[in-house]
NUDOTOR-553441 format. One line per 5 residues: number of its first residue (from 0); their letters; for each residue x, y, z of C-alpha. Coordinates in steps of 0.2 Angstrom, whole numbers, padded with zeros to 4 digits. Example, Ala and Ser with C-alpha at 12.3 -4.5 7.8 and 13.67 -1.06 7.14 Angstrom:
2
0> AS> 0062,-0022,0039 | 0068,-0005,0036
END
This chain:
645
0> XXXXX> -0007,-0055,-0323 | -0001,-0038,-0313 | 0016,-0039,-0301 | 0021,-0026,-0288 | 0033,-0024,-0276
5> XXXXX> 0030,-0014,-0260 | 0042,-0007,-0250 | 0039,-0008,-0232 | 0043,0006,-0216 | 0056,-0003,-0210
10> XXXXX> 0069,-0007,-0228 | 0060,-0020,-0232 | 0049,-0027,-0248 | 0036,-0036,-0251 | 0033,-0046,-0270
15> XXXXX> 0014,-0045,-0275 | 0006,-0053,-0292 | -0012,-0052,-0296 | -0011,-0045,-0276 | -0006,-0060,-0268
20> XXXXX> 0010,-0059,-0259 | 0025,-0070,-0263 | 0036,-0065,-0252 | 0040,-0054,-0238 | 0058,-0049,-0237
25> XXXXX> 0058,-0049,-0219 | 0055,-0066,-0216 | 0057,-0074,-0234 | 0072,-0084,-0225 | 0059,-0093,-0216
30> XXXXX> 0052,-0101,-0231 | 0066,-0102,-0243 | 0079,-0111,-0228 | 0062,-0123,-0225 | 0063,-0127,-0243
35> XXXXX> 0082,-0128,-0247 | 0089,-0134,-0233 | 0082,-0150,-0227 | 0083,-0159,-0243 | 0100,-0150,-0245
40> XXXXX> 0108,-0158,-0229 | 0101,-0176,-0233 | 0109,-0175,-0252 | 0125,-0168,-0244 | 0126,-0184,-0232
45> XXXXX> 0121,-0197,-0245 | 0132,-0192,-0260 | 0145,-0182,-0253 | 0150,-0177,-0270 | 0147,-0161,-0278
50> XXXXX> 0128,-0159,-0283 | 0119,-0157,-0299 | 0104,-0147,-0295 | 0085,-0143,-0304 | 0076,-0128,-0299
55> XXXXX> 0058,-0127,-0305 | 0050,-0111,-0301 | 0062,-0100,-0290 | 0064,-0085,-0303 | 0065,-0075,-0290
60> XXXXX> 0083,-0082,-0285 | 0081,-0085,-0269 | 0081,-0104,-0268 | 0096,-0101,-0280 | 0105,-0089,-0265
65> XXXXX> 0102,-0106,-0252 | 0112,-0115,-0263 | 0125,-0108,-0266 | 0128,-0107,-0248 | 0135,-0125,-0249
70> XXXXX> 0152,-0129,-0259 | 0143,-0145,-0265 | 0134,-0135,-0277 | 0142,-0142,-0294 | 0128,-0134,-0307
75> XXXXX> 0109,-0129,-0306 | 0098,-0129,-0321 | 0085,-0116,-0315 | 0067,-0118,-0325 | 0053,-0102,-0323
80> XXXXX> 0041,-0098,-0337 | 0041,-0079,-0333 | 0055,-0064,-0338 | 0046,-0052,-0325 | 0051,-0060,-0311
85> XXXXX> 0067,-0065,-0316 | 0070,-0046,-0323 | 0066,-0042,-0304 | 0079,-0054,-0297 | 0093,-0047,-0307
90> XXXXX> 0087,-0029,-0302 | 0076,-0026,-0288 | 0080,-0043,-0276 | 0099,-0041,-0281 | 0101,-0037,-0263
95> XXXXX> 0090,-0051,-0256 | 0096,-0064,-0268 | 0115,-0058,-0266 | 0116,-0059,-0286 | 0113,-0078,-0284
100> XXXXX> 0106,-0078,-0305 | 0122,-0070,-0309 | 0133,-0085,-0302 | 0141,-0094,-0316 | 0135,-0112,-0311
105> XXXXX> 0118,-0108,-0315 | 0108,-0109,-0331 | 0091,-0098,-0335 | 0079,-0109,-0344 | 0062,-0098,-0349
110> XXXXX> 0048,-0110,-0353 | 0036,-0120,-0346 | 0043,-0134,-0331 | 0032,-0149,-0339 | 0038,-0148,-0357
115> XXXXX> 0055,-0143,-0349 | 0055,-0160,-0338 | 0048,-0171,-0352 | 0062,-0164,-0364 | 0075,-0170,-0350
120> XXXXX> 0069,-0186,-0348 | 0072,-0189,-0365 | 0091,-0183,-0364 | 0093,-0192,-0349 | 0100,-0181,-0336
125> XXXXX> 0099,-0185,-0318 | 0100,-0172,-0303 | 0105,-0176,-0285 | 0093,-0161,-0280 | 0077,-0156,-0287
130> XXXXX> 0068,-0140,-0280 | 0051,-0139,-0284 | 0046,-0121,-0281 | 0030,-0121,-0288 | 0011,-0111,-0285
135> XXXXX> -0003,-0116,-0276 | -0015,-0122,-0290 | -0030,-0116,-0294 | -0037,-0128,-0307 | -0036,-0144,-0315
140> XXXXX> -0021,-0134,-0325 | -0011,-0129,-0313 | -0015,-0146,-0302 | -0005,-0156,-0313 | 0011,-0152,-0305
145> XXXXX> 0001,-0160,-0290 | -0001,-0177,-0299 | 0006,-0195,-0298 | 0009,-0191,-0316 | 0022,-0176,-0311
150> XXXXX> 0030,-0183,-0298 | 0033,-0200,-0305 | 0042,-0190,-0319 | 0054,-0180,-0306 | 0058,-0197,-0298
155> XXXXX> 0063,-0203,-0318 | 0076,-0188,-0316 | 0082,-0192,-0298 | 0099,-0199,-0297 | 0096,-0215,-0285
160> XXXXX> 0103,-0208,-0272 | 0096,-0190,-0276 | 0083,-0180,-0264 | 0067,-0171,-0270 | 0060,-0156,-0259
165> XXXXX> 0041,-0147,-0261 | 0034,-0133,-0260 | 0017,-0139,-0253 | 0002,-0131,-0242 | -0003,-0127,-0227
170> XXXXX> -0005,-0144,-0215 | -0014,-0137,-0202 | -0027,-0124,-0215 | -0030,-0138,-0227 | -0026,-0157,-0220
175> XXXXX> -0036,-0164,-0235 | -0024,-0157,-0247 | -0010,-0157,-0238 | -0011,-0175,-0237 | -0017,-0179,-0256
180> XXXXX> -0002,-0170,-0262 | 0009,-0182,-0249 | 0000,-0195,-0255 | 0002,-0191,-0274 | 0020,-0191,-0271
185> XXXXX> 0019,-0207,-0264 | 0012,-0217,-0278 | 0023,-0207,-0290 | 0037,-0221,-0286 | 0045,-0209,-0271
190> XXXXX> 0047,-0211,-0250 | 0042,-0195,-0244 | 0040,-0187,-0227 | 0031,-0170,-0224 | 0035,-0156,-0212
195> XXXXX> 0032,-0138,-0211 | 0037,-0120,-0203 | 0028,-0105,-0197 | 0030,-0089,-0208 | 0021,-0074,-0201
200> XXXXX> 0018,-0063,-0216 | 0009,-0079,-0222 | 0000,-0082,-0208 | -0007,-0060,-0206 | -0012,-0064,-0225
205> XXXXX> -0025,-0079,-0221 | -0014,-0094,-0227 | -0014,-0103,-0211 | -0006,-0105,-0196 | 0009,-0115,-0205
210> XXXXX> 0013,-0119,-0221 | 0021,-0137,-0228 | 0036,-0145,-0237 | 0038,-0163,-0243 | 0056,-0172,-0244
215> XXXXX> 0057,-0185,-0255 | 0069,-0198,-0261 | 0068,-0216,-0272 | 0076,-0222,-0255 | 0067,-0223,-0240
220> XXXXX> 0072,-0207,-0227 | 0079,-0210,-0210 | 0081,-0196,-0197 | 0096,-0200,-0191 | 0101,-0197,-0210
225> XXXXX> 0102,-0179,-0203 | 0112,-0180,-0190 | 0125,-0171,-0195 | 0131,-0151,-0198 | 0141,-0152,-0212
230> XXXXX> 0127,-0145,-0227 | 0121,-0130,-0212 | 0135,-0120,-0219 | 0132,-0101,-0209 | 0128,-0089,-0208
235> XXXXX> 0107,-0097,-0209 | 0094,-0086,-0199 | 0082,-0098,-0196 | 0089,-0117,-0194 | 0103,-0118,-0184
240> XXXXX> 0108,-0133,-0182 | 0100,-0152,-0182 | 0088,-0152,-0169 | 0081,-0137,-0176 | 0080,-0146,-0192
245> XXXXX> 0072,-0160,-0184 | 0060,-0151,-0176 | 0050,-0146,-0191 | 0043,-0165,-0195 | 0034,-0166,-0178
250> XXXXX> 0016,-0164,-0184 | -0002,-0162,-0169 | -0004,-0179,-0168 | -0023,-0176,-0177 | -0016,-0172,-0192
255> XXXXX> -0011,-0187,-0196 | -0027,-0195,-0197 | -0030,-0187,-0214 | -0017,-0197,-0223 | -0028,-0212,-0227
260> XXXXX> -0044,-0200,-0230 | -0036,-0190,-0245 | -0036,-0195,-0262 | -0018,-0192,-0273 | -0021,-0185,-0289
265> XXXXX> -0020,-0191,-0308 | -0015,-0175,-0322 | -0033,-0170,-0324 | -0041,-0171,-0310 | -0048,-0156,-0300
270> XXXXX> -0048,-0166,-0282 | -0034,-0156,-0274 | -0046,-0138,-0280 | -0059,-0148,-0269 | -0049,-0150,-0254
275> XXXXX> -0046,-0131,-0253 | -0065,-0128,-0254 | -0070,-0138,-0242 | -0055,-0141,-0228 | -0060,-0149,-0212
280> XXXXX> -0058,-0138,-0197 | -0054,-0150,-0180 | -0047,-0148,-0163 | -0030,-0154,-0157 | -0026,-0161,-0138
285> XXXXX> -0008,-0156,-0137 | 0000,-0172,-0142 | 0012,-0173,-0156 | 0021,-0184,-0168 | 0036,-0183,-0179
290> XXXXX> 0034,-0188,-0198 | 0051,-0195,-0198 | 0040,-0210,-0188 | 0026,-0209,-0197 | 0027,-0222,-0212
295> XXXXX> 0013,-0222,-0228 | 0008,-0238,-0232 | 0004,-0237,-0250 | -0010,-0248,-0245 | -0017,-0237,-0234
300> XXXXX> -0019,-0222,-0250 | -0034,-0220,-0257 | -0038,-0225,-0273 | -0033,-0211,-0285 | -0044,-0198,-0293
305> XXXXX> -0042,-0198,-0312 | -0054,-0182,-0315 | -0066,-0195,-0326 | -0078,-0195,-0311 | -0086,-0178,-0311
310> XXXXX> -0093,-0184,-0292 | -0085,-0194,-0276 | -0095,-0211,-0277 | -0105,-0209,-0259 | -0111,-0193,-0268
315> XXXXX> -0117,-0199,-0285 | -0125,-0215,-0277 | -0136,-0203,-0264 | -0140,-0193,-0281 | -0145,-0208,-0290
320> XXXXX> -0158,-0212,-0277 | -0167,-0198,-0278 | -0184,-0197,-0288 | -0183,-0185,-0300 | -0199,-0191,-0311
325> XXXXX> -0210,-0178,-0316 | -0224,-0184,-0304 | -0211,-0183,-0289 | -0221,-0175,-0276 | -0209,-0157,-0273
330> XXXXX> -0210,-0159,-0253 | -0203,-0176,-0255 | -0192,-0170,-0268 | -0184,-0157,-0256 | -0184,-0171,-0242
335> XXXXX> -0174,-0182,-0252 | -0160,-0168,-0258 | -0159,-0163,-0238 | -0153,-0182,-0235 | -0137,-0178,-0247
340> XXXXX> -0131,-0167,-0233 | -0123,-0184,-0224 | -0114,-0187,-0241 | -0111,-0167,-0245 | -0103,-0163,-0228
345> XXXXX> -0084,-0168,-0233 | -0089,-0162,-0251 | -0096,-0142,-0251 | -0094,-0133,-0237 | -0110,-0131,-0227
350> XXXXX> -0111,-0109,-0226 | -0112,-0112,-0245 | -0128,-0123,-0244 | -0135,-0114,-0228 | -0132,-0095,-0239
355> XXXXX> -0143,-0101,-0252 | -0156,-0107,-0244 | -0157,-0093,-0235 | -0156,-0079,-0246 | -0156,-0089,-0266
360> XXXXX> -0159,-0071,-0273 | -0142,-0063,-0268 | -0133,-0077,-0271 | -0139,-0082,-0286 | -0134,-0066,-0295
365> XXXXX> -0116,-0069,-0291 | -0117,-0084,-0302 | -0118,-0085,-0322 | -0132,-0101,-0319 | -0130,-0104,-0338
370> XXXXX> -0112,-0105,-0341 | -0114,-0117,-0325 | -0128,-0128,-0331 | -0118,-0128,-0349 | -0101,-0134,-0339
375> XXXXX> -0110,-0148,-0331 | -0120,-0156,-0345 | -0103,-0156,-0355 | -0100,-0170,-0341 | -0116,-0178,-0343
380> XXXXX> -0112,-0194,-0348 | -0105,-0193,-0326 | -0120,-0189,-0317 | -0137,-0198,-0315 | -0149,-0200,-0330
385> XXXXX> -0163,-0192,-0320 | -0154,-0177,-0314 | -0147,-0173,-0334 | -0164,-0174,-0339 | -0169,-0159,-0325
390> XXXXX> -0152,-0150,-0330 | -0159,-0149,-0350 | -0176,-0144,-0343 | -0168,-0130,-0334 | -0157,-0126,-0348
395> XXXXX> -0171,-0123,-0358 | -0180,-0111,-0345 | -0166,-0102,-0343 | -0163,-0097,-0362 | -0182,-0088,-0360
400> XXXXX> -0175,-0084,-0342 | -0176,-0064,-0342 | -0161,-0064,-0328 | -0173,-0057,-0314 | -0167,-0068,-0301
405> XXXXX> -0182,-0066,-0291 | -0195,-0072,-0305 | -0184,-0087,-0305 | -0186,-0092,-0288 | -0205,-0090,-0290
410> XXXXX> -0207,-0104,-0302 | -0209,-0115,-0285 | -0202,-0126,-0275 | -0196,-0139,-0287 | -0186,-0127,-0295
415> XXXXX> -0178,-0124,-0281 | -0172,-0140,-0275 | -0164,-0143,-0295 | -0157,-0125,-0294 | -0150,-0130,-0276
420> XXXXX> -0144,-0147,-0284 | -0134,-0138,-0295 | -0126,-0127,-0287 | -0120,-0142,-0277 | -0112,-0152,-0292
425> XXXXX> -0107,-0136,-0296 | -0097,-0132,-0283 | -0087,-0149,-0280 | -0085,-0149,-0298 | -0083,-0129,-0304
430> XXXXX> -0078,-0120,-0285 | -0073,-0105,-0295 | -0092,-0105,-0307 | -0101,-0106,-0290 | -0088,-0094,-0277
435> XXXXX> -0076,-0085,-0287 | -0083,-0071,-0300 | -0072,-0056,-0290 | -0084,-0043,-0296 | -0099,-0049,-0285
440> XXXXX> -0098,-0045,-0268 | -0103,-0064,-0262 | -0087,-0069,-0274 | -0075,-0067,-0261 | -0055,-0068,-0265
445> XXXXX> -0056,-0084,-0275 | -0039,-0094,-0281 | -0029,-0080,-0291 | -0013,-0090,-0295 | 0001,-0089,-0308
450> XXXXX> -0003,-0099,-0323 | 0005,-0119,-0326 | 0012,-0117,-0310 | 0030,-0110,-0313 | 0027,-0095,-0298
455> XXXXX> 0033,-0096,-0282 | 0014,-0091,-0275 | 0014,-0101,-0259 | -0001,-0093,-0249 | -0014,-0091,-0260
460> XXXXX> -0027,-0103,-0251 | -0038,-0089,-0249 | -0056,-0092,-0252 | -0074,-0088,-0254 | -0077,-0080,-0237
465> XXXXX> -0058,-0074,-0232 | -0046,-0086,-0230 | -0041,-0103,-0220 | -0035,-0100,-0202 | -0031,-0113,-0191
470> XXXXX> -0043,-0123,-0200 | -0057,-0113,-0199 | -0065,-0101,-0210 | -0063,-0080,-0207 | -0080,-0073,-0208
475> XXXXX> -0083,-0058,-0220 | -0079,-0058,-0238 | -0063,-0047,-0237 | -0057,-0051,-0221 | -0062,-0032,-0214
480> XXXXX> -0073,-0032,-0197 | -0084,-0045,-0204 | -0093,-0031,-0217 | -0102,-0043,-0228 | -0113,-0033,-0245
485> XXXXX> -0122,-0051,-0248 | -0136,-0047,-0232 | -0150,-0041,-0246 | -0169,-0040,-0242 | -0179,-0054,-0255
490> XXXXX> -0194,-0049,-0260 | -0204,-0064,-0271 | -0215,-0058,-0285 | -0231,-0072,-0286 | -0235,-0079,-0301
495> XXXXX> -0250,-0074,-0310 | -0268,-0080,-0307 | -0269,-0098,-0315 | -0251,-0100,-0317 | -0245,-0119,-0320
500> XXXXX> -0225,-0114,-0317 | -0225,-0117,-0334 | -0226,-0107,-0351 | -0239,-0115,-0362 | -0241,-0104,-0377
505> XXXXX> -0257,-0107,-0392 | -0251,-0112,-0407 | -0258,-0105,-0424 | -0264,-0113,-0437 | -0255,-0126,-0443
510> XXXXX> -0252,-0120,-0461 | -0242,-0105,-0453 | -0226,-0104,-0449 | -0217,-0085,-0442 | -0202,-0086,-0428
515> XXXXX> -0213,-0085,-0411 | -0208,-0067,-0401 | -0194,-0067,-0389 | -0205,-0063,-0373 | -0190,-0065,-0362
520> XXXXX> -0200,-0068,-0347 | -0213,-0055,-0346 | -0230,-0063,-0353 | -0239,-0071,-0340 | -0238,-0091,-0339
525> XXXXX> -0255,-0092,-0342 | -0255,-0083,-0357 | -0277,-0081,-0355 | -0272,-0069,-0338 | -0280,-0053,-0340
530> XXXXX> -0267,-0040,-0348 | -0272,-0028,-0333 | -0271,-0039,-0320 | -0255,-0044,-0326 | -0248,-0028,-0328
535> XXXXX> -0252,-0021,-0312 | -0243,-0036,-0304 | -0229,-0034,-0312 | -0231,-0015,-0309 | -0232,-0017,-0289
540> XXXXX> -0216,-0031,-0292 | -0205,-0020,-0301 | -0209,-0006,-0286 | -0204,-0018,-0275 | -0188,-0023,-0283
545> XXXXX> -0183,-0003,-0285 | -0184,0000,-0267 | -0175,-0017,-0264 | -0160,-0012,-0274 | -0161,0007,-0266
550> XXXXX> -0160,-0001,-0248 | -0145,-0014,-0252 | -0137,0005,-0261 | -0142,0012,-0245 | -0134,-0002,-0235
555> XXXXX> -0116,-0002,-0244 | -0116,0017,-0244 | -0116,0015,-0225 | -0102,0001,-0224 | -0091,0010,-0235
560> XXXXX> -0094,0025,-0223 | -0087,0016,-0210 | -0072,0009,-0218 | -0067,0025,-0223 | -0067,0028,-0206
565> XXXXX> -0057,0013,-0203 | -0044,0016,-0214 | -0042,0035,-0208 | -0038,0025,-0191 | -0025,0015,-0200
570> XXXXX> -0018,0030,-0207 | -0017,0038,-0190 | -0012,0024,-0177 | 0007,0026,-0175 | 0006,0007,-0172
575> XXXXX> 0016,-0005,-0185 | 0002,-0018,-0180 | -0016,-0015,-0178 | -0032,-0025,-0178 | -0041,-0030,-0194
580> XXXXX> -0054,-0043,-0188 | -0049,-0054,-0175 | -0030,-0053,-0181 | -0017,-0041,-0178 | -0009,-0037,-0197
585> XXXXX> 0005,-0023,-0203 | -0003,-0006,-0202 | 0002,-0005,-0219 | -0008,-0020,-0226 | -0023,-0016,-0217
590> XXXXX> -0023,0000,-0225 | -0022,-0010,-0243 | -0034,-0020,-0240 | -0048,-0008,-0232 | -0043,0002,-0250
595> XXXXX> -0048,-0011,-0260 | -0064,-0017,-0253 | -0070,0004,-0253 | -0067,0001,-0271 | -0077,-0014,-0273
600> XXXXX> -0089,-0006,-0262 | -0088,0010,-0277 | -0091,-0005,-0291 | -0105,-0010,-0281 | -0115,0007,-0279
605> XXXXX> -0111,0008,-0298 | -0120,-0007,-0300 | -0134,-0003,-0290 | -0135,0014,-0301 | -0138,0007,-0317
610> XXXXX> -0151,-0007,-0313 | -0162,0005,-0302 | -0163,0016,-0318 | -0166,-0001,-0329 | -0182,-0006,-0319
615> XXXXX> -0195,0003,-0327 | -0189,-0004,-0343 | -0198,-0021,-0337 | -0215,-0014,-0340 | -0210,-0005,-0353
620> XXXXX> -0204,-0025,-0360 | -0219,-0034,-0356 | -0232,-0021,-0365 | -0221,-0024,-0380 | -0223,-0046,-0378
625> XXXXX> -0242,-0040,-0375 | -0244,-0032,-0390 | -0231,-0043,-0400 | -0240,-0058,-0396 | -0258,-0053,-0397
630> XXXXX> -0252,-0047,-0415 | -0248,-0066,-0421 | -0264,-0071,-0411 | -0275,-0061,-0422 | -0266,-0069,-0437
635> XXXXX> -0266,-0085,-0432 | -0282,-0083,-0430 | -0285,-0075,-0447 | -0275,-0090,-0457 | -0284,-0103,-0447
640> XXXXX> -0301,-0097,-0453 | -0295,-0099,-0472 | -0288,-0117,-0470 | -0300,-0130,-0478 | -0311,-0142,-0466
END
């Protein structure tokens, strides 16, 4: 894990770890007053006392700086696993922060926020403020502090009339989530209401349009609970008063509509990585509605996902009907898998499906297919008999598999369709296995968020093809003029006269015994094809491959010469804001950004390099299996001719 901090033209500083941005100093007040101060003003009304208060997260100390805004504050208790950032709050953000870790009512814990809660409950404390500052997860880990589990501890520390506020996600990017995290509070023993604020360095980064909050209380929250001044202590840059405040719970009137669709989350369970894969995008028609009106029924909740069930039910009973005998006919095979689509819509987002179908090859060599075949048989005892049976039989393939991509898909349709299925357990299941190896150019961002959730990372919903903008997905890996490096040429190499699409060796003897040769997917399947004929395929195939991977070298090498071009512009333009794709971002981040994908464009040509100069070694390989094989023929042969009748 890497942090920076860049400074800005204009004074100001931005906070980066593993280059995603944390905050921006110019409108950090945005996120921080839509954190604090909500859940601030509704303890100050209710207890009117001075306040005990929990930060978790928040090393940065800028939650701490709200706080002590207030005269209520009595003492905070400040949890963060990481001295880096903390280090930078006492130094760097001293200025931003105005020295808010320095203040004497505030205590520095360094450890992890569950162990740190679950050591609390035992003592007993309770706090009239809880601040959850936490990071967007990025797996079942990290989702955790997204569970009933979680939040039904926080309400355990709550003093009755004491308020819990939420660093959430983006309501209008990600409803599904959005919504499962609301409800997960919910069924952790809490009343909550949502609402949300616009930041726009979040917004230039991808994260969506807006980004979310939850207040929370063991009471139920009225609004005109608010309805008074005396917590918006000044001077505050962005709520000024009540109305303002008010104004953050009125929600499109569409959203809402998710509520009863989204499952809360039990520790364990990866449902809330799902929903950030696969967010709806809809349309709005102007109307509106205030979450201060809006009141879940805990009826209305789905029924909560435990991470038991490796698939949602309408997809594992569609799977389950499928005819996965041996004697399935493959057309019917691939009919059936294409009447998933009903059950996968809300599951795997449809460019996934639609990119390996039409390009398997290139998409296929950004995924470890074993690792991936291995993580989902761990589970087996989940998914339908008939479809475990195909993932051993494919497991076994691939240990002889050589790792030409394109000899895999010549095997035939069948494998195929199972290659197809998998990818589509996969994805609901493993997001990151199928979309999320950085170093492939199909990888796109992925989820790259602190560990167990103790960062303050509130963007980081960027995804496989860009990122989450109103909704909808931004086209183009990194964002940058649409340049996608994933548009290669397939070229198929045909099985060999005879083949079965399956490797039928002859044994010897039975009285001998001798490890068989590792042929790693050069003999022929029909073993009895002439060696000539053979080679000369393979020959014409591995040509074909070689100019393949000199075009797609050709192809980047043309791309990166016109982001160089680009980022020359940035350099140039005299403009603070330019166009990168169909947004306007700083000049500054444009030119960041164009930097890194020229480099990942240099990684890529690198690549390219070293398996054009591996090809010949294909031939090369397959004479060897030749010649290895024919060797234990003849003394197969030879033993069998000595063995009694």
């Amino acid at each position: 894990m890497s942090s920076s901090l860049e400074p800005g033209e204009d004074g100001s500083i931005a906070l980066y770890i593993d280059n995603d941005l944390q905050f921006d100093s110019k409108d950090e007040h945005i996120y921080h007053e839509g954190l604090v101060l909500p859940a601030l003003a509704l303890a100050s009304q209710r207890i009117q006392a001075q306040l005990n208060v929990l930060i978790i997260g928040g090393g940065d100390g800028l939650v701490a700086r709200e706080l002590f805004k207030s005269k209520q504050i009595n003492k905070v208790d400040l949890v963060d696993y990481d001295p880096e950032i903390l280090n930078y709050a006492r130094d760097n953000f001293a200025d931003i922060n105005k020295s808010s870790l320095s203040d004497p009512r505030l205590s520095i814990h360094i450890e992890d926020a569950w162990n740190f809660v679950d050591k609390a409950l035992e003592s007993n404390p309770h706090y009239d403020l809880i601040i959850s500052d936490l990071t967007v997860p990025d797996d079942a880990e990290s989702a955790r502090f997204h569970s009933i589990d979680w939040y039904a501890k926080l309400s355990s520390l709550l003093s009755p009339s004491g308020v819990l506020s939420i660093n959430g996600v983006s309501a209008l990017a990600t409803p599904e989530a959005f919504w499962s995290v609301c409800n997960s509070i919910s069924k952790g023993n809490l009343h909550v209401r949502p609402y949300h604020v616009q930041i726009p360095s979040f917004t230039a980064k991808g994260f969506g349009a807006d980004w979310g909050f939850f207040i929370a209380s063991k009471q139920p929250i009225l609004s005109q609970e608010f309805e008074t001044t005396s917590s918006l202590v000044e001077p505050r840059n962005f709520i000024k008063d009540i109305a303002q405040l008010l104004e953050l719970f009125v929600f499109p009137k569409e959203i809402f509509a998710y509520q009863s669709k989204s499952a809360p989350a039990q520790a364990g369970s990866s449902i809330l990585i799902h929903y950030f894969n696969s967010a709806s995008s809809y349309t709005t028609s102007g109307n509106t509605f205030s979450s201060l009106s809006f009141n879940i029924d805990i009826n209305s909740i789905p029924e909560s996902d435990t991470g038991k069930n490796i698939l949602p039910p309408s997809l594992s009973s569609a799977l389950a009907q499928m005819n996965l005998s041996d004697d399935a006919d493959s057309q019917l095979l691939l009919e059936d898998m294409l009447k998933l689509m009903p059950a996968l819509q809300s599951q795997c987002p449809p460019e996934l499906i639609e990119e390996f179908v039409q390009n398997p090859t290139s998409f296929l060599e950004g995924i470890d297919l074993q690792d991936l075949v291995a993580k989902l048989l761990k589970r087996a005892k989940e998914l339908p008999a008939q479809l475990v049976t195909e993932l051993e039989l494919l497991r076994d393939k691939l240990q002889e598999w050589a790792g030409d991509h394109l000899s895999l898909m010549a095997l035939g349709q069948r494998v195929i369709t199972i290659l197809t299925l998998v990818i589509i357990v996969g994805n609901v299941l493993y997001p990151d296995s199928v979309y999320g190896k950085g170093e492939h150019p199909a990888a796109g961002a992925g989820h790259h968020n602190a560990a167990a959730g103790n960062r303050g990372n509130r963007g980081n919903n960027v995804g496989r093809r860009g990122g989450y903008v109103n909704g909808a997905w931004v086209n183009g890996p990194y964002w940058n003029r649409g340049v996608n490096y994933t548009n290669r040429k397939t070229t198929i190499i045909k099985q060999a006269p005879g083949s079965s699409g399956t490797r039928t060796l002859k044994q010897p003897g039975p009285s001998k015994t001798f490890s068989k040769p590792n042929t790693s997917g050069f003999l022929p399947d029909d073993i009895n094809t002439n060696k000539s004929s053979y080679l000369s395929i393979l020959e014409r195939n591995v040509e074909a491959t070689k100019n393949r991977l000199l075009q797609n070298q050709k192809d980047i090498l043309a791309q990166k010469e016109i982001l160089e071009q680009e980022l020359q512009e940035y350099k140039s333009s005299p403009d603070v804001l330019v166009n990168f794709g169909i947004h306007k971002i700083e000049r500054t981040e444009a030119i960041r950004r164009t930097q890194l994908t020229i480099q990942k464009a240099n990684n890529q040509i690198a690549a390219l390099d070293k398996e054009i100069l591996q090809t010949p070694l294909a031939i090369d390989l397959a004479k060897i299996a030749f010649a290895n094989f024919q060797s234990l023929e003849d003394s197969g042969d030879k033993d069998s001719n000595n063995e009694p009748s």
